[in-house]
C-alpha positions as CSV (number, residue, x, y, z in Angstrom):
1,X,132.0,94.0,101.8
2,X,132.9,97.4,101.4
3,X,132.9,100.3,104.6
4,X,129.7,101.8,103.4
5,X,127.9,99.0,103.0
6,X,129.5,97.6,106.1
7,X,128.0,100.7,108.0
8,X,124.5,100.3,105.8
9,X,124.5,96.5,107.5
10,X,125.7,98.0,110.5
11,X,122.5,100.8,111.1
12,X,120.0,98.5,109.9
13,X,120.8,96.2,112.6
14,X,121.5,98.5,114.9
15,X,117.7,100.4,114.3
16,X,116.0,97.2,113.9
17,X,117.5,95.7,117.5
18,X,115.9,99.8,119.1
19,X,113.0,99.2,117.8
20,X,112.8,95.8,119.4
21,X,112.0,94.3,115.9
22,X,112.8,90.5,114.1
23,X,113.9,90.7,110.5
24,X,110.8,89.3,109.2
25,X,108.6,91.8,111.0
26,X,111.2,94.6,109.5
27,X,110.8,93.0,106.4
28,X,107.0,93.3,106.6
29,X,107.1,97.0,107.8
30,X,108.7,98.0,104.5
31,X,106.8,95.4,102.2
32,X,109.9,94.0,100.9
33,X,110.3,90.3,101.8
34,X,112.2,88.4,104.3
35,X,114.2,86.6,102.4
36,X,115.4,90.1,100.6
37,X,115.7,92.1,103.6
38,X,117.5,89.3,105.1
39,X,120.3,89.5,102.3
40,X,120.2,93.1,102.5
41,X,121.2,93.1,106.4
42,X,123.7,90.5,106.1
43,X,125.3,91.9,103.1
44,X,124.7,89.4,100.5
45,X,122.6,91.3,98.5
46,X,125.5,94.4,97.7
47,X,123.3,96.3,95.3
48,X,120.2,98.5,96.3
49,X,117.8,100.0,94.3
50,X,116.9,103.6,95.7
51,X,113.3,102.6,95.8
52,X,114.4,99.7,98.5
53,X,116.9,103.1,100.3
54,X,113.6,104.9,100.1
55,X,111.4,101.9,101.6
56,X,114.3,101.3,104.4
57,X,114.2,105.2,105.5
58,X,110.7,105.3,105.2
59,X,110.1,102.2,107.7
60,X,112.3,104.2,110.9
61,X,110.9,107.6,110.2
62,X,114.0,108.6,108.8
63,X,114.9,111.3,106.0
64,X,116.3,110.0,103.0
65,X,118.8,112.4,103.2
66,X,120.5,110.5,105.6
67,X,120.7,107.0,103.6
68,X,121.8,109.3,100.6
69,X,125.0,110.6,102.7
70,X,125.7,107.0,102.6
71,X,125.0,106.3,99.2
72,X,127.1,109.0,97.9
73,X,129.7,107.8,99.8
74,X,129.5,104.7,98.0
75,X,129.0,105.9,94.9
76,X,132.4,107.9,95.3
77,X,134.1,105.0,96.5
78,X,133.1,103.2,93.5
79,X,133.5,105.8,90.6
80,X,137.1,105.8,91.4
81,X,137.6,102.1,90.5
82,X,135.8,101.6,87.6
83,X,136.0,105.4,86.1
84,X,137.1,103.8,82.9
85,X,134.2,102.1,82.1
86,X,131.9,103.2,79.6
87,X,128.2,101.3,80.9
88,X,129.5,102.0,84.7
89,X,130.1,106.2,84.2
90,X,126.6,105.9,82.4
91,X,125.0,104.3,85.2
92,X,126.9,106.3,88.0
93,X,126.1,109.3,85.7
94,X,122.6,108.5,86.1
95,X,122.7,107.4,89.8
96,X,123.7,110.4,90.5
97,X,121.2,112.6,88.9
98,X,118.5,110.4,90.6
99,X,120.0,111.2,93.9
100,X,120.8,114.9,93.2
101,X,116.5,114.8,92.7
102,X,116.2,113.5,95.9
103,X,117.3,117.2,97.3
């Protein structure tokens, strides 16, 4: 598990345990399921679509500005090891727009 995602798993716990929450009652919050959400905080599940960012955010109150800070981050972190790859500039290329939307 990368640092990002490491502090990702790390906030998500961290708000869930403020707002005196279980997983599954997170989970249900954001409409995504347990099972998911579960993977998600324990960092099995490594790749999140920004619609799941968004639902996260949106369950604390937060702005998604904040979660995006973290996603560039990644997204840096990860351009730099596979910026030879054809499909993975494409999709970074395009990650990257989506999140420059987000603005």
């Amino acid at each position: 598990m990368g640092k990002t995602q490491k502090n990702l798993v790390a906030r998500l716990k961290e708000l869930r345990k403020i707002h005196h929450i279980t997983q599954e009652q997170f989970a249900e919050r954001t409409g995504i399921s347990y099972k998911y959400y579960q993977a998600v905080e324990t960092g099995v599940k490594k790749e999140l679509r920004i619609s799941t960012i968004e639902r996260l955010a949106d369950a604390y109150g937060i702005e998604v500005s904040h979660w995006k800070k973290l996603w560039t981050r990644f997204m840096d972190c990860i351009s730099k090891d596979f910026s030879s790859s054809k499909p993975f500039r494409v999709l970074y290329e395009n990650v990257t727009m989506l999140v420059g939307q987000m603005k």
